[in-house]
C-alpha positions in Angstrom: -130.7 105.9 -78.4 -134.6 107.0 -78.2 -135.2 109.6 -75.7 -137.9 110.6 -73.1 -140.5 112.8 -75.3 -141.0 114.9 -72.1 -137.5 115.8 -72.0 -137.0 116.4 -76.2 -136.9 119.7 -77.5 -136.3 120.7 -81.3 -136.2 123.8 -83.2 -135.8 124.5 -86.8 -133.2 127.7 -86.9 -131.8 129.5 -89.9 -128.4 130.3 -90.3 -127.9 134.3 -91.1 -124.0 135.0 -90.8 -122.4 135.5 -93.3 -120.2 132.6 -93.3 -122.5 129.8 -92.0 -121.1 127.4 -90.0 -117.8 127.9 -90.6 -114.6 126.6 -88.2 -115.4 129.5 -85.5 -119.2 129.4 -85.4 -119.1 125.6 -85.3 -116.4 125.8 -82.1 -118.7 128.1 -80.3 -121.9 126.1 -81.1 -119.6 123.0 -79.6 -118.5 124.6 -76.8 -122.1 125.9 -76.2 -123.7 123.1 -77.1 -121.8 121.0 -74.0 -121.9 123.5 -71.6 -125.7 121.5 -71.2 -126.6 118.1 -69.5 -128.3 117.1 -72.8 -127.5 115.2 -76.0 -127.8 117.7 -78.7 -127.8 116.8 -82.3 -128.1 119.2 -85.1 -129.8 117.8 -88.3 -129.5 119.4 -91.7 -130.4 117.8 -94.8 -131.1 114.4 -93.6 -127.9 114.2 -91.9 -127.6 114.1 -88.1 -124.3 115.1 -85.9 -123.4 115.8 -82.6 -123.3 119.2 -81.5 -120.2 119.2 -79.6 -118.4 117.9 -82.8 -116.5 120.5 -84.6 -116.1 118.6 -87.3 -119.5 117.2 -87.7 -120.8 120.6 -87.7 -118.5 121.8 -90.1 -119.1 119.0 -92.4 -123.0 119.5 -92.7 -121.7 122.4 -94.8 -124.2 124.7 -93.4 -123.7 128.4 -95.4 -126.0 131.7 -94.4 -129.4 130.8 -95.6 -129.4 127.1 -94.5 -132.0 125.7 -92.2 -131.0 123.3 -89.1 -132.7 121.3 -87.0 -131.6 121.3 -83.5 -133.0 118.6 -81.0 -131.9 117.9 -77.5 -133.2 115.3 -75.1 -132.0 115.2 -71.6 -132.4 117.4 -68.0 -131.6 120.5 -70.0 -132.9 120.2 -73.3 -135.1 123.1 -73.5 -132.2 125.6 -72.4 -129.7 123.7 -74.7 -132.4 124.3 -77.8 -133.2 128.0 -76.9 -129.7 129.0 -76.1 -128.3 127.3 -78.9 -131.3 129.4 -81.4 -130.4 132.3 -79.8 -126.4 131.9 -80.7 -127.2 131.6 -83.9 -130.0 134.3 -84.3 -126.8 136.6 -82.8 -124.9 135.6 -86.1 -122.5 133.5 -83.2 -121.7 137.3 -82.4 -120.0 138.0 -85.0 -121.9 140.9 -85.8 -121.8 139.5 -89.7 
């Protein structure tokens, strides 16, 4: 579905936990990620997912040193991008 370029933001993000986007760090990226009025994808390797799938995000297989690209388009795409960066920058807060 192509989006409003005034309302799509994108950020490239590396992953630094130590487990990547593993079961937990996916949930909270979901559960994050929907907390927005936007449709976020997150984009690694070609491959594109929702961010509010668990699943998805677990399957991009995603491990500490990766690089994603998050995009959002909607009325709160630039929070959704930044907050979502910020998540992961905090290692999800899992301090590892």
């Amino acid at each position: 579905m192509p989006a409003d370029d005034a309302s799509e933001f994108s950020a490239e993000v590396l992953i630094v936990n130590r487990r990547g986007l593993h079961a937990r760090a996916s949930a909270k990226l979901a559960a994050v990620a929907g907390s927005f009025d936007a449709n976020v994808r997150v984009t690694k390797d070609g491959i594109t997912v929702g961010a509010r799938s668990i699943m998805g995000l677990m399957m991009l297989g995603a491990g500490k040193g990766s690089t994603i690209l998050i995009t959002a388009s909607g009325d709160q795409a630039r929070e959704a991008v930044e907050t979502l960066a910020g998540l992961i920058a905090d290692k999800f807060g899992e301090g590892e």
